[in-house]
Phi, psi and omega in degrees: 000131196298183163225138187237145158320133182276149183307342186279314213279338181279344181272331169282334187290322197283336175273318177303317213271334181267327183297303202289308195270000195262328194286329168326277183290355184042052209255021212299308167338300196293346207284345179269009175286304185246064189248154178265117164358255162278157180206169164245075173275134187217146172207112240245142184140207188246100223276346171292336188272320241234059208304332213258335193264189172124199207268127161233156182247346188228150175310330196253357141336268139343287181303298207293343177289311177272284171016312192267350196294347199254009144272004174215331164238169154268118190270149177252293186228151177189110192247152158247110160299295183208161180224128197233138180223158164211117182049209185296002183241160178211126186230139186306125179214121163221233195192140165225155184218123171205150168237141225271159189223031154270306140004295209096341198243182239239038171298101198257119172199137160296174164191149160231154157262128143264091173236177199229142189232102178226146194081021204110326204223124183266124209238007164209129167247144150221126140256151181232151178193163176305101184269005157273339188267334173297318201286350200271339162299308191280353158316169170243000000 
């Protein structure tokens, strides 16, 4: 007997997967339809070296996060590898590339999301990415 997707995990892989191309296409407007009112967004490091990044609790937060990314970086690439979901949770696995642009220099990294998509809506991020190497770009 085949195995099929439950209606929660194709609908969180389809909300990941729109999430994945908008951020791509730097498509950032759209990206707040799919945020939830509050969240737990995050993206751990060294939030003192490191202006854009760090902890948001609302959707328009989080939006307001890619919204800012073009006052600190110049984006190069941003790949979505795969996307793997289950029931409300999912996780994101790509590869990005931008260089800072107090800087100069290169932030070359894999990364991953981990988000939990409920209703429709992603109401939890955590990103993990070389958070040393980002911060050793953003130095002076």
């Amino acid at each position: 007997m085949p195995v099929t997707e439950s209606t929660s995990t194709a609908q969180t892989r389809a909300v990941v997967e729109a999430f994945g191309r908008h951020v791509a296409e730097g498509d950032f407007a759209a990206l707040r339809a799919l945020f939830a009112d509050e969240v737990d967004f995050d993206i751990p490091g060294a939030t003192g070296v490191v202006p854009w990044i760090g902890h948001r609790t609302t959707g328009e937060a989080a939006t307001e996060f890619y919204t800012t990314l073009d006052d600190h970086l110049e984006r190069q690439l941003y790949v979505t590898e795969h996307v793997f979901a289950d029931g409300e949770h999912a996780v994101l696995v790509g590869h990005l590339r931008s260089k800072v642009l107090a800087t100069g220099r290169l932030i070359e990294t894999p990364f991953s999301l981990r988000l939990t998509v409920s209703e429709g809506r992603i109401n939890r991020l955590l990103m993990l990415e070389d958070s040393h190497l980002v911060a050793e770009a953003t130095r002076r």
